[in-house]
N, C-alpha and C positions, 0 to 999 in steps of 0.2 A: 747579639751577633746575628747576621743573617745564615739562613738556613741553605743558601749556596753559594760561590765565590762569586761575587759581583766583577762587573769592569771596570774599566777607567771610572775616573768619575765626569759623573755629567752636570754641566755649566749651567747655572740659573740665566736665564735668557735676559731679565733686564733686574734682578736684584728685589730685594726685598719692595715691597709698597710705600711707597714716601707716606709720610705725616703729611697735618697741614703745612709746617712749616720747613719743607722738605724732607725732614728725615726718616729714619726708616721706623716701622709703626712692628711691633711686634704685639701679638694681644696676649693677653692675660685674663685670669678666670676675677670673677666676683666671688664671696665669701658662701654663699648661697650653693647648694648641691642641686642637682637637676631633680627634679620630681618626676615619681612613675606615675604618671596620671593618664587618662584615657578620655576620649572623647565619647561624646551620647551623640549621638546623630539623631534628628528630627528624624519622623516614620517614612517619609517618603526615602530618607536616604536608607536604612536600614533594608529597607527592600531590596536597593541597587543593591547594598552588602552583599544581603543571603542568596539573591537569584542574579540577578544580569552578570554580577562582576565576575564573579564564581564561572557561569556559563560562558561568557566574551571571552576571558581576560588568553590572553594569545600565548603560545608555549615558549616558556625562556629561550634561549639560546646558551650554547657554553661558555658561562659567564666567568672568566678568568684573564689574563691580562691580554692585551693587543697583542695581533702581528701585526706584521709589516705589509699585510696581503693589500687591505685595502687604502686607496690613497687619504695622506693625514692620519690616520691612525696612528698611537704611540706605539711602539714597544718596549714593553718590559722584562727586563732582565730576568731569568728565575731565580729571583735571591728572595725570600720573605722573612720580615722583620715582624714578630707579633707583639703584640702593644703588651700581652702580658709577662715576655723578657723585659719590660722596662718601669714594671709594677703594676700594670692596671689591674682592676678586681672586676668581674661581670657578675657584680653582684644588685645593679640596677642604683645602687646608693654612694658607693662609692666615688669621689671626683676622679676620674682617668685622663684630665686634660693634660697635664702633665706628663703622662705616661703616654698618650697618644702623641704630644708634640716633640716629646723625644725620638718616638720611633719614626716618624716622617723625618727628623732629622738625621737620624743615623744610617735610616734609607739612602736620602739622597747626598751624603758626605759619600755613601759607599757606590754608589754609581748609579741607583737607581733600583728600583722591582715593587714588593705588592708588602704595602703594610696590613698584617693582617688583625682583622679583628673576628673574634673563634667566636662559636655561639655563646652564649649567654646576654645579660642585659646591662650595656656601661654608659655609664652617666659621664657625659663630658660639655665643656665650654664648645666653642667653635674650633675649628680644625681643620688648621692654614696648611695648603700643601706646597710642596716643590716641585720642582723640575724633577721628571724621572718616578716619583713618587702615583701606584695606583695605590686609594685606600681600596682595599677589600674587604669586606664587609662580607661572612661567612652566610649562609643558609642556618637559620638558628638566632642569629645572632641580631640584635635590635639598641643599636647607637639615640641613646636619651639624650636629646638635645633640654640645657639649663636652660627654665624658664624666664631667670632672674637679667635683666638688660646690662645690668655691671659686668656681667662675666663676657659681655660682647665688645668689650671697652679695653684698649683705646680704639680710637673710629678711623677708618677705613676710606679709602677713594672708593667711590662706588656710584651709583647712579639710579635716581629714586624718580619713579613716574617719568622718565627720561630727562632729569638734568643731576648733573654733577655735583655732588655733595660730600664731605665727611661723614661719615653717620658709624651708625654700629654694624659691627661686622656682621655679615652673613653666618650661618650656621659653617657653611663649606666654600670656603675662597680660597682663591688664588689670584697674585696677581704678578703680569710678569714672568709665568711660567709657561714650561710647553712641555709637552709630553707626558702629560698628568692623567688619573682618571679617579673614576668611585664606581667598581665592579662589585659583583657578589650576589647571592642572593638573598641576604639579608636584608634589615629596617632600618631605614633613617627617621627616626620621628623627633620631629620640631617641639612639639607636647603644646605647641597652642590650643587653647580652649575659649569658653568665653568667662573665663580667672585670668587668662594669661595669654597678651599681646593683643586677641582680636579684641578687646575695649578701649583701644587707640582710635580705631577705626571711626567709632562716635555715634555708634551706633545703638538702640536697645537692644536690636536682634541677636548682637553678638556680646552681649553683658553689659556696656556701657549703660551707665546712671547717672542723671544731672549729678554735677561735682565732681567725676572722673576726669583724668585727662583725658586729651585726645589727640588726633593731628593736626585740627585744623587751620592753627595760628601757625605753625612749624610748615604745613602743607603751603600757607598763603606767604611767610617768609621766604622759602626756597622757590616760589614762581617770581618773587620780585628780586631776587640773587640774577636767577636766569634771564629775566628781561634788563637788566640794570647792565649785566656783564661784570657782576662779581667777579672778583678773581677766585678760581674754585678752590684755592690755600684760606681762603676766607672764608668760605665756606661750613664751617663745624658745625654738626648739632651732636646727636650723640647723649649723654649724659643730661638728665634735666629736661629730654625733649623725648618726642612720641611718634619717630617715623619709623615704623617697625623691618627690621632687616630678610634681605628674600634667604632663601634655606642652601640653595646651591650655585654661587657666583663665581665660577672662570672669571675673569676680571684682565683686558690684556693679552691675552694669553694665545699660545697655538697649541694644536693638536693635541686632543680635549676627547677621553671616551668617557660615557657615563652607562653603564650599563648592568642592567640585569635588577639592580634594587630596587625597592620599594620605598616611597619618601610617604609620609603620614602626616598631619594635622600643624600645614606649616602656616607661618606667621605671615607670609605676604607670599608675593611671588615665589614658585617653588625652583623651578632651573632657570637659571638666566644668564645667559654667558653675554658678555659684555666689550664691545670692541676687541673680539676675537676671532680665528681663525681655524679653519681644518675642527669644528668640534660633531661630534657622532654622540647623538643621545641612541640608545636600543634598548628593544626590551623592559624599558622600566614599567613600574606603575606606577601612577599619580592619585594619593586622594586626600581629599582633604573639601571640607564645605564649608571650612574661613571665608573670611571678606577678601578680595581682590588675589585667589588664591587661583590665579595663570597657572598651567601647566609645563609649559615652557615658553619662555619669552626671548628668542635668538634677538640682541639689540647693537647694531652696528655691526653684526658679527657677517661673514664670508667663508662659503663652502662651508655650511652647518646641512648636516642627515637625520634627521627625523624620522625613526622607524620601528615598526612593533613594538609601539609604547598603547596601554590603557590609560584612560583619561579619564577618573570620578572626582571632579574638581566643580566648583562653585561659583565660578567667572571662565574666561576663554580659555579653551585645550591648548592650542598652538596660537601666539601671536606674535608675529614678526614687526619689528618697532627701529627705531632708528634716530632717537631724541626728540626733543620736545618744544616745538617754539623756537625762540629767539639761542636758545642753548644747544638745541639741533645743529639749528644753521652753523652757527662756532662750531662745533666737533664737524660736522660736515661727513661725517662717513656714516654711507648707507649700509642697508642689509642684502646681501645680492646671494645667488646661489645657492641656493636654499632648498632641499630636496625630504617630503615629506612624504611616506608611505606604509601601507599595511598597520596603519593604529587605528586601534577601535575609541568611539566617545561615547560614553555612557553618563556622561551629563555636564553640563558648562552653560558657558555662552555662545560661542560660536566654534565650532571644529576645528575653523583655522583663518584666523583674523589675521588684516594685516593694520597697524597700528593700535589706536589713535595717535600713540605717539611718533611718526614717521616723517619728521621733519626733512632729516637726511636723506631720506628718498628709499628706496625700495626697490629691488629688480630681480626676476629669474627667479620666481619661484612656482613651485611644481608640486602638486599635492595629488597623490593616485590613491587609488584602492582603500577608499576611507568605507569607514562600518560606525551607524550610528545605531545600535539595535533596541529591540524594543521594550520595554518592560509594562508589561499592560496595569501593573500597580500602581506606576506614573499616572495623577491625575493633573501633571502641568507641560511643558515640553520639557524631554529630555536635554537635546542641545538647540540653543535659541535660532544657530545659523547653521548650515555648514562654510556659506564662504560667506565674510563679513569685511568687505572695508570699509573705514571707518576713518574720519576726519573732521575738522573742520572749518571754516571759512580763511580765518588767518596764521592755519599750520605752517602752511606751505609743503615742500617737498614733492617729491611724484610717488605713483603705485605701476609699472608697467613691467608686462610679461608675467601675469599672473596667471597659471594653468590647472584648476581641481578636475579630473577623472574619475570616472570608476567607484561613484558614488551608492551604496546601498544602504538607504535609510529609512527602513521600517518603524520608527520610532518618530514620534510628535516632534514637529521644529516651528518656529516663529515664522521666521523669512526666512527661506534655505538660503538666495544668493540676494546679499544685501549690497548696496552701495550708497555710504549716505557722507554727506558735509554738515551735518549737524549734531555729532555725538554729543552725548549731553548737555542736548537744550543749546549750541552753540549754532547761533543764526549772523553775529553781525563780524565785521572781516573784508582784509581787500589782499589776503594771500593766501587764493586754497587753492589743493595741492592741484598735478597732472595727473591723471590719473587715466591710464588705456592701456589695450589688449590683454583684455582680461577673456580667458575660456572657459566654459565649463563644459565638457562632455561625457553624455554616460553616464547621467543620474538617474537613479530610480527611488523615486522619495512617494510615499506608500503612507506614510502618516498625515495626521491632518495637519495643517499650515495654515496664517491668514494669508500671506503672498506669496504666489511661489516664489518668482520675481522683485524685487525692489528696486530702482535706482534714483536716487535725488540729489541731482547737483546742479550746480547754479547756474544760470544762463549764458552768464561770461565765462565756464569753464566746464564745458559740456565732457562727459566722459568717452571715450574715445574709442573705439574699436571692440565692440562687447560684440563675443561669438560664444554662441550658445547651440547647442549640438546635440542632438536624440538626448533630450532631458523628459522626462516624463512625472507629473505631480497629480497624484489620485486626488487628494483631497483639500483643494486649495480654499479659503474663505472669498480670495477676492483675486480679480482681475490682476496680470499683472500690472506693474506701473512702472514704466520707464520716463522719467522727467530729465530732459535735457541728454540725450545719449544723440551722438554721430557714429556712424559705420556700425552699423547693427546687423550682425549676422542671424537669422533663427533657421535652423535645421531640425525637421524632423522634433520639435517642442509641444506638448501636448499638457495641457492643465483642464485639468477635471474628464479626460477624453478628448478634447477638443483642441485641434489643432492651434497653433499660433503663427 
């Protein structure tokens, strides 16, 4: 029973998530109980642990459910539903899936408010929400995501490297719903290691040994789905295959808070809200030193906030994306309004990318007051960019109205502002994107670099309108390099001292 009298009840916005073959997909757990396992971090990350993160990491906020103050924001009724009136044990062993997807249920039959999960440590499958439904996630408390891929089964509409596939469900989806969140100051930890999901990947680094599976027949399947024009009912992998699922996917969905938690050692992508709308990530932290472990990946989505989140991740902090290829173009909806601020990066790839996968196009996005700081026990760069677009020859789509401010990065970076049409070795092509007005003003980048500057796009499709404004780079390797750029603003730009 809920802990205050709820309202009306409130209406699932389009219904459960079809199957492949339209019907509705409800998941269910594997036999398999989630394991309390921990991850070892290589020495260099262990450093970030003990000293940067500790020092950075930015003061929560009152992590409890929405008002209605700011626009898109959900609200939540004060009614709470705790998972352990419906059995669960936070005894770290016990399966709570069952008890966790009751209590979202009887949340949202009863109008909506905050399912609660109290401190302790529960082991559960994935954990699908509804409309009206925050999970909260107490201070104390540390949600064990199952290792075991059965328990992510049946598979899921969802969208992998940006094309449309069946697969296994996410750690935390929704699809079809509005008014959702995952507050608290509690742990979500995925429990990937390199025992579990990163040796899909196909790598040694991450455990992978000749004879394991991997992705990459499943990887090379699902790009020829998306160039053929599969129908994406056709689509299944799932069961038997090795595309490993992201930890927290809105799917669908409007107004979306995520705030206040901690997500740990997830198995791919960590947030990734997916052809959605009004979503507000705050206050989280991100860490996790997996393979292809984005921070947050807003994909197709509009009006998404990006704020006072930490980012100790393994690939890029923030990357804005918008599909993939020939799959893009068919979904056809871009990433637009996009407002990114007061989060610090304490290691990735780049600060705040926009693609590679951005078929769909790209517009209106706005990154301020970013903090890359330093950690002098770093003997590699901490984040590789701060601004990175990234494409290539036959993506297609555009990048325009892109604006980073307020730059302070005392810490080692590769190429602070990058622009390239050849991400991964990707040279031959006769559809690369538009890509203009791009700014950056108010950098102060103090660490060493090999470019401050980068731009390399192709002669037929020159990048368009670059303004660059009192950027200053102490310690640059090399000249910068601008290849193929019209309408070049430099104000007040300085590398190595010396004006530009």
């Amino acid at each position: 029973m809920p802990r205050a009298r709820p309202p009306a009840t409130f209406p699932t916005l389009l219904g459960p998530p079809p199957g492949p073959g339209g019907e509705a997909s409800t998941a269910t757990t594997g036999s398999n109980s989630p394991r309390g396992t921990s991850m070892t971090d290589p020495a260099r990350r262990r450093l970030l642990r003990l000293g940067v993160l500790t020092a950075a990491a930015v003061p929560l906020a009152r992590a409890t459910g929405a008002t209605a103050d700011d626009r898109g924001r959900p609200h939540f009724p004060d009614a709470w539903f705790p998972v352990t009136d419906h059995g669960a044990v936070g005894d770290g062993t016990t399966d709570c899936t069952a008890a966790v997807r009751a209590a979202v249920r009887a949340c949202h039959t009863a109008g909506g408010g905050h399912v609660l999960v109290p401190p302790g440590r529960w082991a559960t499958g994935p954990i699908h929400l509804l409309s009206g439904v925050d999970l909260h996630v107490a201070e104390g408390a540390t949600v064990l995501f199952s290792t075991d891929p059965a328990a992510y089964l049946p598979v899921v509409r969802t969208r992998w490297q940006g094309i449309e596939v069946y697969n296994y469900s996410p750690m935390v989806y929704a699809h079809g719903q509005h008014g959702i969140g995952v507050t608290g100051r509690g742990v979500l930890d995925a429990q990937a290691d390199d025992t579990h999901w990163w040796p899909w990947k196909g790598s040694g680094k991450y455990g992978w040994k000749p004879g394991m599976p991997n992705e990459f027949a499943d990887w090379a399947t699902l790009e020829q789905w998306g160039a053929q024009g599969v129908p994406v009912r056709d689509r299944v992998l799932g069961a038997g295959h090795f595309l490993r699922p992201s930890f927290v996917q809105p799917h669908s969905c409007e107004n979306v808070l995520i705030e206040g938690v901690t997500l740990r050692n997830s198995a791919f992508w960590n947030i990734h809200p997916v052809l959605s709308r009004n979503v507000t990530v705050r206050d989280v932290r991100v860490e996790c030193e997996g393979p292809n472990s984005d921070g947050c990946d807003p994909d197709s989505c509009e009006n998404v906030t990006i704020e006072r989140v930490t980012f100790a991740v393994h690939d890029d902090c923030i990357v804005v994306k918008s599909g993939r290829d020939e799959d893009g173009w068919r979904v056809g909806v871009p990433s637009r309004h996009i407002r990114i601020q007061d989060c610090v990066y304490l290691s990735g790839g780049a600060a705040v990318a926009i693609g590679s996968e951005m078929s769909g196009g790209v517009s209106d996005v706005v990154a301020r007051r970013l903090r890359l700081p330093l950690d002098p026990g770093l003997d590699e760069a901490s984040v590789a960019s701060v601004l990175n677009v990234k494409s290539t020859p036959a993506r297609g789509g555009y990048v325009r109205d892109v604006r980073v401010t307020d730059v302070d990065a005392p810490a080692w970076t590769y190429v602070p502002f990058e622009v390239t049409f050849q991400y991964a070795g990707g040279t031959g092509g006769d559809r690369p994107a538009e890509v203009s007005r791009l700014t950056a003003e108010r950098w102060s980048v103090r660490g060493h670099c090999e470019y401050a500057v980068r731009v390399r796009a192709p002669a037929d499709a020159p990048v368009d309108e670059v303004r660059l404004d009192r950027l200053a780079f102490d310690d640059a390797a090399q000249d910068m390099l601008l290849q193929s750029v019209t309408g070049l603003s430099l104000r007040h730009v300085t590398v190595n001292g010396r004006a530009q």
